[in-house]
Every structure is written in C-alpha cells, then in structure tokens.
FISE-596412 format. One record per residue (C-alpha): residue in one letter; x, y, z; chain. Coordinates in steps of 0.2 Angstrom, whole numbers, plus 5000, padded with zeros to 4 digits. Example, Ala and Ser with C-alpha at 12.3 -4.5 7.8 and 13.67 -1.06 7.14 Angstrom:
// residues 2
atom type=a	x=5062	y=4978	z=5039	mol=A .
atom type=s	x=5068	y=4995	z=5036	mol=A .
END
This chain:
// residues 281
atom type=x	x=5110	y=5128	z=4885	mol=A .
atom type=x	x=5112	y=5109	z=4881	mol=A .
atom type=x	x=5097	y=5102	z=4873	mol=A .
atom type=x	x=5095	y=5084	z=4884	mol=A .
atom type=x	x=5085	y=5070	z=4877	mol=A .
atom type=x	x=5072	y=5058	z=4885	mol=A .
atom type=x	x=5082	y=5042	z=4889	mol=A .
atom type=x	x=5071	y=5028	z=4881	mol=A .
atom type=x	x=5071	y=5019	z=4895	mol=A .
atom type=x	x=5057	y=5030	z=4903	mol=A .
atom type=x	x=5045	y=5025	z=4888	mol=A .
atom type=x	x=5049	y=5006	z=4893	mol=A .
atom type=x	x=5044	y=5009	z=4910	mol=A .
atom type=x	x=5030	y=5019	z=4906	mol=A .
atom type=x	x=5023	y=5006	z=4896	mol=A .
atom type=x	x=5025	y=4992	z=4908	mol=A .
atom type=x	x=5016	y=5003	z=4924	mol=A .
atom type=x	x=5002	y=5007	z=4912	mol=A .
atom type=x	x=4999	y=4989	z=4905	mol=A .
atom type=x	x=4999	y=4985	z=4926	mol=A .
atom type=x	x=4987	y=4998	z=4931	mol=A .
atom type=x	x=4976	y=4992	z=4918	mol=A .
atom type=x	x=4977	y=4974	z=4922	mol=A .
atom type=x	x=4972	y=4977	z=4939	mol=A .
atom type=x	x=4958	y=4986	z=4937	mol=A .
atom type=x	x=4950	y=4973	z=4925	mol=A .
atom type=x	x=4957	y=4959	z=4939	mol=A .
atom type=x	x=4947	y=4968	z=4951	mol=A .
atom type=x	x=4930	y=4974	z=4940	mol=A .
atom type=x	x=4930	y=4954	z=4935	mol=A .
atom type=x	x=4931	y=4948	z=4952	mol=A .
atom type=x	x=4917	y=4960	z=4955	mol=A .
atom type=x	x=4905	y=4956	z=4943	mol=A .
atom type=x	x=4908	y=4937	z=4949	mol=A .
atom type=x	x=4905	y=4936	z=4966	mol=A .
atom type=x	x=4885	y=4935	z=4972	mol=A .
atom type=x	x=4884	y=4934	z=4990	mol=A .
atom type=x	x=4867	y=4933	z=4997	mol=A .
atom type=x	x=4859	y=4951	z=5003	mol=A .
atom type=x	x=4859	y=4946	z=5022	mol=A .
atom type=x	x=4879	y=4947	z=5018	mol=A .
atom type=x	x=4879	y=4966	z=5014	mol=A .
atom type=x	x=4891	y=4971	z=5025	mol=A .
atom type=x	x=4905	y=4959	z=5022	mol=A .
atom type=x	x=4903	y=4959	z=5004	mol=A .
atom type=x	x=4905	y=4979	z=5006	mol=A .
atom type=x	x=4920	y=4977	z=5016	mol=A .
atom type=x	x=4930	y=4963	z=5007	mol=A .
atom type=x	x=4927	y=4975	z=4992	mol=A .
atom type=x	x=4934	y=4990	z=5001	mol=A .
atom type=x	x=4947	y=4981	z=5005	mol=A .
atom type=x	x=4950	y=4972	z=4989	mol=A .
atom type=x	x=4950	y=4990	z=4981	mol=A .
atom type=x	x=4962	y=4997	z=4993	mol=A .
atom type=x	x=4971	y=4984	z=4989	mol=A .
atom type=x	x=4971	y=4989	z=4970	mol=A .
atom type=x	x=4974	y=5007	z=4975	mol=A .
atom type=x	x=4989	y=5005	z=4984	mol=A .
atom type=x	x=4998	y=4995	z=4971	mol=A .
atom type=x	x=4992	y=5008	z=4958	mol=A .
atom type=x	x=4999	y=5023	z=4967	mol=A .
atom type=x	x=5016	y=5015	z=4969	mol=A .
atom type=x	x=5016	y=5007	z=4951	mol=A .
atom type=x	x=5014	y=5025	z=4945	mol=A .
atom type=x	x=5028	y=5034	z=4956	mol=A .
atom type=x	x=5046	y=5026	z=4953	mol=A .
atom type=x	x=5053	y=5040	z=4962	mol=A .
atom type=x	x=5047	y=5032	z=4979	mol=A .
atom type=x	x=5053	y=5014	z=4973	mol=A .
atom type=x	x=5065	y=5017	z=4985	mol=A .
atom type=x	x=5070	y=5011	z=5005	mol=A .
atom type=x	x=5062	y=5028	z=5011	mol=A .
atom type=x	x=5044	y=5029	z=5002	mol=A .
atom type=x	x=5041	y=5013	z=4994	mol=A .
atom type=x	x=5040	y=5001	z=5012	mol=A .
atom type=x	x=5027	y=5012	z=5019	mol=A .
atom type=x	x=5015	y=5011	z=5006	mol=A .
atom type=x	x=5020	y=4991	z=5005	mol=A .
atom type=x	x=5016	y=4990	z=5024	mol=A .
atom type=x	x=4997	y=4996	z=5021	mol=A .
atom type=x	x=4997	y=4984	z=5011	mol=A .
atom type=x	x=5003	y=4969	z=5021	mol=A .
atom type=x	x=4990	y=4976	z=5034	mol=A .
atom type=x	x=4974	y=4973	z=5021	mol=A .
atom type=x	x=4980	y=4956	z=5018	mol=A .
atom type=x	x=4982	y=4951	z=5036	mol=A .
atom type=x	x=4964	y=4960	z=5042	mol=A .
atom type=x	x=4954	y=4951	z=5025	mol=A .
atom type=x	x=4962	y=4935	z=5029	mol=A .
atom type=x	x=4958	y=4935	z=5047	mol=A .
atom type=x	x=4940	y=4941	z=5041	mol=A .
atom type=x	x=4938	y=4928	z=5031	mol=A .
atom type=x	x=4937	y=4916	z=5045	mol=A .
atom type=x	x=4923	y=4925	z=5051	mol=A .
atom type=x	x=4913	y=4936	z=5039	mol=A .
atom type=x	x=4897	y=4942	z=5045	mol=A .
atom type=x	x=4906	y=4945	z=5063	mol=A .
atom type=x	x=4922	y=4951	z=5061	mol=A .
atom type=x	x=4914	y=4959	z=5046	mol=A .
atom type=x	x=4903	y=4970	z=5056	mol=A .
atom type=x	x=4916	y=4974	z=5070	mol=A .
atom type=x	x=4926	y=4981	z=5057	mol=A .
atom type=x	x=4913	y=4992	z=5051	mol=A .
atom type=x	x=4909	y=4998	z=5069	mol=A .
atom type=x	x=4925	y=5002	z=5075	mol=A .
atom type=x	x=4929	y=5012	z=5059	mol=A .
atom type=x	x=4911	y=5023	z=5060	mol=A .
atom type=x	x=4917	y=5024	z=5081	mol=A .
atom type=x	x=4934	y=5032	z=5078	mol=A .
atom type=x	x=4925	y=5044	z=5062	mol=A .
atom type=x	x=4914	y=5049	z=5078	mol=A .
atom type=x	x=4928	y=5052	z=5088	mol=A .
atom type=x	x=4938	y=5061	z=5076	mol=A .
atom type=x	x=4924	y=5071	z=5073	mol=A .
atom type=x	x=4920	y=5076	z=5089	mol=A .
atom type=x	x=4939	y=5081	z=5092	mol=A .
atom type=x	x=4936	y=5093	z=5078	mol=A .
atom type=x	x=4921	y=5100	z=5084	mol=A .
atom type=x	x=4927	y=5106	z=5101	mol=A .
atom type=x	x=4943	y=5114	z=5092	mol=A .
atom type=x	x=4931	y=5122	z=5079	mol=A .
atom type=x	x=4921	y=5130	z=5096	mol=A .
atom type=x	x=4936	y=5138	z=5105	mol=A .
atom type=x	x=4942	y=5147	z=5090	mol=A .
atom type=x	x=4932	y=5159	z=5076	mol=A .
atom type=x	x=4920	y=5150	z=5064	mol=A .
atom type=x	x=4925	y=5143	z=5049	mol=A .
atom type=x	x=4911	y=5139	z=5036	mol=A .
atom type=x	x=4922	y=5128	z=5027	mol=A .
atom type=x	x=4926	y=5116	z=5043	mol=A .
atom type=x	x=4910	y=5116	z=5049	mol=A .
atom type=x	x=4903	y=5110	z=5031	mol=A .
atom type=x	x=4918	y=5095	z=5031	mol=A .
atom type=x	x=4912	y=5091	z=5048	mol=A .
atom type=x	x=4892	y=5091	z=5042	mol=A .
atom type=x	x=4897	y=5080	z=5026	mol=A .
atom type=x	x=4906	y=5067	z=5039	mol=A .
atom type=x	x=4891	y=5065	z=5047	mol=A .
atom type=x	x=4880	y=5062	z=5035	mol=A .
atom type=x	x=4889	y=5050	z=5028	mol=A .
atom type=x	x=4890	y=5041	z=5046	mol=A .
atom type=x	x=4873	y=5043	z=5051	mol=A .
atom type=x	x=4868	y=5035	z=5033	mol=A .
atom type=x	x=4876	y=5015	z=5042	mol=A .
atom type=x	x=4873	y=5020	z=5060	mol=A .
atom type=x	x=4862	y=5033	z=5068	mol=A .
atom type=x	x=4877	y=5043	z=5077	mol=A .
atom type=x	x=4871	y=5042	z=5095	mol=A .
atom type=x	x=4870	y=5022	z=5094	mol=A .
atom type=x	x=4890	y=5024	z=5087	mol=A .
atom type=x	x=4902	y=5019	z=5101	mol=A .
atom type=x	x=4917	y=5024	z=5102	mol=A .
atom type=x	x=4932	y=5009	z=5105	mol=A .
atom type=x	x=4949	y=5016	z=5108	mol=A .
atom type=x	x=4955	y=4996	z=5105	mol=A .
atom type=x	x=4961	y=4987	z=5092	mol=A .
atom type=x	x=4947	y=4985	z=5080	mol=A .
atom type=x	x=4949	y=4966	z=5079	mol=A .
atom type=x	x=4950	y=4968	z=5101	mol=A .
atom type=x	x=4968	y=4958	z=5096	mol=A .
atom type=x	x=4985	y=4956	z=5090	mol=A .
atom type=x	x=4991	y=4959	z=5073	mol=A .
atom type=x	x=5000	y=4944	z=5076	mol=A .
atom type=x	x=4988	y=4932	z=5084	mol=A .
atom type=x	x=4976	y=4937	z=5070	mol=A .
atom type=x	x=4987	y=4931	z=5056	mol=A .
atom type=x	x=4990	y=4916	z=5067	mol=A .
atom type=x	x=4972	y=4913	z=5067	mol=A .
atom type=x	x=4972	y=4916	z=5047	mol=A .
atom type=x	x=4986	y=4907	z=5044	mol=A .
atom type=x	x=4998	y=4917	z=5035	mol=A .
atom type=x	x=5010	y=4920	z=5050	mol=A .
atom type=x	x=5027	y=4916	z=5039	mol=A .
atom type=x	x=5018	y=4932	z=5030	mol=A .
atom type=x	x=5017	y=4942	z=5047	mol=A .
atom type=x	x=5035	y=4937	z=5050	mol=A .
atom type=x	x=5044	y=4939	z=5034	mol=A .
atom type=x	x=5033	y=4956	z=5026	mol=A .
atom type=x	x=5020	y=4962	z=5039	mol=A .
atom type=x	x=5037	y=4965	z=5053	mol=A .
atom type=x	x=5052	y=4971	z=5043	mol=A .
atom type=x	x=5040	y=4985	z=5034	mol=A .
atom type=x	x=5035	y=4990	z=5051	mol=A .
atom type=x	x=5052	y=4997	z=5055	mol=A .
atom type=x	x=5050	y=5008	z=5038	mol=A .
atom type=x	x=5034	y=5013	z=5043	mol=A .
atom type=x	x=5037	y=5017	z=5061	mol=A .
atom type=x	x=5054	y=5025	z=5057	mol=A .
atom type=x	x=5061	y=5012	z=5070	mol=A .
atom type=x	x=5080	y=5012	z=5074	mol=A .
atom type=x	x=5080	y=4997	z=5063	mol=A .
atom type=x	x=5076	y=5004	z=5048	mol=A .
atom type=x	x=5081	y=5020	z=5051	mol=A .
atom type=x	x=5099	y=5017	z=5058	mol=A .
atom type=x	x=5104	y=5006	z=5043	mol=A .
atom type=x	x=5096	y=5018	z=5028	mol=A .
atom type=x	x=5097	y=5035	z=5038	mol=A .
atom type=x	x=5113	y=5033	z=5046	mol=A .
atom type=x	x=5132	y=5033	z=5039	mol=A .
atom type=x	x=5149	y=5033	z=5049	mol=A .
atom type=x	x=5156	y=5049	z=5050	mol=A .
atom type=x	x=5170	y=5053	z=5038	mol=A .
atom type=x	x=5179	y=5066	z=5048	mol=A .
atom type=x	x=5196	y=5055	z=5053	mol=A .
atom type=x	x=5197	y=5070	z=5069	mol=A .
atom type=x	x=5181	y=5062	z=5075	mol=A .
atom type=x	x=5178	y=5048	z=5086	mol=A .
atom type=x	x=5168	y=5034	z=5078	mol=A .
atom type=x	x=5150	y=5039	z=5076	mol=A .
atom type=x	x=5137	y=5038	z=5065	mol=A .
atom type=x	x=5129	y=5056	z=5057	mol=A .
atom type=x	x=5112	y=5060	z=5047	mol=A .
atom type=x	x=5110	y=5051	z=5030	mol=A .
atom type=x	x=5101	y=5054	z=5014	mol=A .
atom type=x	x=5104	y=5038	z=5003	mol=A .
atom type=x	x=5101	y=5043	z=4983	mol=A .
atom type=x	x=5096	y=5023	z=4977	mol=A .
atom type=x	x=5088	y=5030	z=4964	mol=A .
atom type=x	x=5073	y=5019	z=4955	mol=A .
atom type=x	x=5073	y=5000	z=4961	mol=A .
atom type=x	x=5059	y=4990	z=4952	mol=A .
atom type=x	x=5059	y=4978	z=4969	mol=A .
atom type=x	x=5049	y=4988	z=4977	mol=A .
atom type=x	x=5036	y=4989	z=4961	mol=A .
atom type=x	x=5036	y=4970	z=4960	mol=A .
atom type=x	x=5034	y=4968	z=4977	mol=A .
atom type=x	x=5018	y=4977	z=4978	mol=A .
atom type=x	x=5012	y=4967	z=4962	mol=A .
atom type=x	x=5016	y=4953	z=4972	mol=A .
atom type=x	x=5007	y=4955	z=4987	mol=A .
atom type=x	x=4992	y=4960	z=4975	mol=A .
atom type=x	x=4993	y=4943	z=4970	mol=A .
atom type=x	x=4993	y=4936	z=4983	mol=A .
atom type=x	x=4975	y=4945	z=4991	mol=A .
atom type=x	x=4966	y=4941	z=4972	mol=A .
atom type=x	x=4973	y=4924	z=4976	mol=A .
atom type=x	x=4965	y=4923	z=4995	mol=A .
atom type=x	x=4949	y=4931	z=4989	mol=A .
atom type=x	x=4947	y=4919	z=4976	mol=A .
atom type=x	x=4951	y=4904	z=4988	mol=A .
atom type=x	x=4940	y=4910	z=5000	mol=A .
atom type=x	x=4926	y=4916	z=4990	mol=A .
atom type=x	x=4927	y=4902	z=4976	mol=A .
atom type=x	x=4927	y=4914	z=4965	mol=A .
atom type=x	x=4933	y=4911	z=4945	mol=A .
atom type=x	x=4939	y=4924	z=4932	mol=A .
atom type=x	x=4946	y=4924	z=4916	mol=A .
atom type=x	x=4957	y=4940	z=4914	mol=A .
atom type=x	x=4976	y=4941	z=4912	mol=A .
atom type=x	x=4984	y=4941	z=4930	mol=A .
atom type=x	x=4993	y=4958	z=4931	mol=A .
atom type=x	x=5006	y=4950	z=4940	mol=A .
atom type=x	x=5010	y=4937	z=4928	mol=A .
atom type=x	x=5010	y=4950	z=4912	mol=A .
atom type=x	x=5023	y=4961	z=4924	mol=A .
atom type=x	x=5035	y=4945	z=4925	mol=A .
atom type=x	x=5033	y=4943	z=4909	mol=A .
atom type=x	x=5038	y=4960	z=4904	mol=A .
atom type=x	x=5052	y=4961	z=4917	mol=A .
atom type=x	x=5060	y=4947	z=4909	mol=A .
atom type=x	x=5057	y=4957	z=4890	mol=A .
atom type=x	x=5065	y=4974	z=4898	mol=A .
atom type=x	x=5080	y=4963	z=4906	mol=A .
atom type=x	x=5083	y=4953	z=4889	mol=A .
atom type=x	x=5082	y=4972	z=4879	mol=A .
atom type=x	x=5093	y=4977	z=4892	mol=A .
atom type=x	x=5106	y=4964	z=4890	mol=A .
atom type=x	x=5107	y=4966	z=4868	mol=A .
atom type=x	x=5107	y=4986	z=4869	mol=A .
atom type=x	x=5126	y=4990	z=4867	mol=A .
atom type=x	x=5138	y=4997	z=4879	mol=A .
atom type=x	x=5139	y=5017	z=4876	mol=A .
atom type=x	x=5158	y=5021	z=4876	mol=A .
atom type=x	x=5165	y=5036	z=4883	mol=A .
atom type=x	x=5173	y=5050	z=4870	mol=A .
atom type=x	x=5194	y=5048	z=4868	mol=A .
atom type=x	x=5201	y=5060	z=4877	mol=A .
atom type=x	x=5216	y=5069	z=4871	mol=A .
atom type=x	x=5232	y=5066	z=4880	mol=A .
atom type=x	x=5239	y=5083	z=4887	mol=A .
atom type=x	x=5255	y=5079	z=4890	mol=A .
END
C-alpha cells in the first residue's frame, strides 16, 4: 500500500479561500455597522441586508468547495448570484416600494407553500415532526404579516421581467453577458447542456451523433474568481447607492493579489521529471 502525500498545492489553496471568506465577512459586518437608515426604513434596510448577506453566502459556499469550480456546479450557484444583483439594483430605484413588494410576495408564496403541505399532511397518517415544521413556519410568518391578510401572488414578484428590471437599474450589459449565459447552466438548457454534456460518438459503425457526457475539468479557479467578482460588484452597488464608506481590505483585491503570488510561485517551482526508464531491447 503506497503511502501518498498531500500535494502542497492544497495548503496554497486552502489559504487563499480562508483569507477570502474572512475578508468577506468583515466587508459585510463593516458595511453593517455603517449604514443608519431612518426607522420608517425598516423594511428595506432588512431586505438590502438579506440580500447583501445572501450575497456573502453564496460566494462563501463556492470559495470553500473547488470540487464544483467546474462548468456543472459552479454556474448555478453563480446564477443565484447574478439574480441578487439584478433584484438589489432594481430595489434600489425604489426602496420603501419595491422593498415591500418583495417582502410580500416572499411571505405569499411561504403561505402557499405551506398550505400545499398541509393538505398532503391531511390525506396521509400524521407525522408530529411535519406538522411542528409547518407550526414553526407559521410563526415566523405571522410575526411580519398576520397569515389571513398574506396574499398569495403566483407572479413575478417584481410583477416584471428580469430583463426590463435590469434595464430599469441599469446594469443590462450585466443581464446580457452574466445574468443569460448562467441561465443555460441553471436551467440545464440545450445550450449549456449540449456543449458540456454531449460528445460525438466514437463508434466509426455509427452514424454521426452525439451520446451522454461527463467532462472531468477538474478544479478551474475562474469560477472562484468570478464569484469574488460579482461580490464586488454588489458591495460596490450598495456603497454607491447607500453612500456608504468602509475602511476594510476588499476581499476581492487581496484575491487578485494572491492569485498573482500563486501564479508567480507556480512559474519558479521546477518541472518534476519523469524516472529513466530502462531500454528493454
């Protein structure tokens, strides 16, 4: 049994995501402590927090799992992503309005949900543990809105487009070039899936065709940068819009930085040669 080592290019990576997850967090806590809305603003300084924390979250989970930085896992997470941006700049535009519809139609489609599990709950035996899931739920909905004033809005919670909304906020380029292709991953569409889960078939007896395909990329840092970057850009668009200012390293930066470190430590480490082999003949 072979005794295989740690190559030590896991502990370079390891480094790198932790130092990233901890700038983030002190990003966000700072922008935090910094922002004093008004109390009449409750509700929008609640959701562009959420939002902002989501945010946060999202770039976390996909800093700390390289195994999905990859054309299968990664986009999808990235595509929750681009959807944050999109609803907190169009937000912006209108706070305490758009603020609220979001608010509402989220508690609405809880209600719904809810309800959906209630009636399945009453056609089969009880289940204590369901039924306790299902009280929690409320109580946590009835604490914003009493449940029989919650309507339910089987819309769009914006009652648009995804599209005319970042027209209205004025990031379309961001719609078109991030917010569309990562729909494709998301939405396992033919053109995602037919260029990463599709091959031509080998078989020369076959007529041309394309068969099932599982690529093995292995790690690609793109997609970790890119996730940096998006996160970026929303500290950047809550600090525009709310005129907030913090002094804290930016998580993105310090990543560039060390990318640039890695790829410099990369380029001095020497190539490994193989072991001669002997000549049979």
């Amino acid at each position: 049994m072979t005794d295989e080592k740690r190559d030590p290019i896991f502990d370079d990576v390891e480094k790198i995501v932790a130092e990233f997850i901890r700038n983030t967090q002190e990003e966000l806590t700072a922008r935090w402590n910094a922002w004093k809305p008004e109390v009449a603003e409750r509700e929008y300084h609640e959701v562009v927090a959420a939002l902002l924390a989501r945010q946060v979250a999202l770039a976390i989970q996909i800093a700390r799992n390289p195994l999905i930085w990859n054309s299968d896992g990664a986009p999808v997470l990235l595509r929750a992503m681009a959807d944050v941006f999109i609803n907190l700049a169009w937000i912006f535009g209108d706070p305490a309005e758009r603020a609220r519809k979001f608010v509402l139609h989220g508690l609405g489609q809880l209600k719904l949900q809810l309800e959906h599990r209630k009636a399945a709950l009453a056609k089969g035996p009880a289940d204590p543990r369901e039924e306790e899931l299902i009280k929690l739920a409320e109580e946590w909905l009835q604490s914003q809105r009493l449940l029989h004033l919650t309507n339910v809005n089987l819309g769009s919670w914006a009652e648009t487009t995804t599209r005319k909304m970042a027209e209205e906020a004025g990031c379309l380029d961001f719609y078109n070039h991030v917010y569309i292709p990562l729909s494709g991953a998301a939405h396992s569409m033919w053109q995602h899936v037919g260029r990463y889960n599709m091959r031509e078939c080998r078989n020369p007896l076959h007529r041309p065709h394309r068969a099932p395909f599982i690529a093995d990329e292995g790690i690609v840092p793109f997609f970790f940068h890119a996730a940096a970057k998006h996160l970026r850009e929303t500290f950047a668009l809550f600090d525009e819009k709310t005129g907030v200012k913090v002094d804290v390293p930016s998580a993105y930066d310090v990543l560039e930085k060390r990318f640039e470190e890695f790829d410099d430590k990369m380029d001095d480490e020497p190539e490994s040669v193989p072991p001669r082999q002997e000549n049979d003949e």
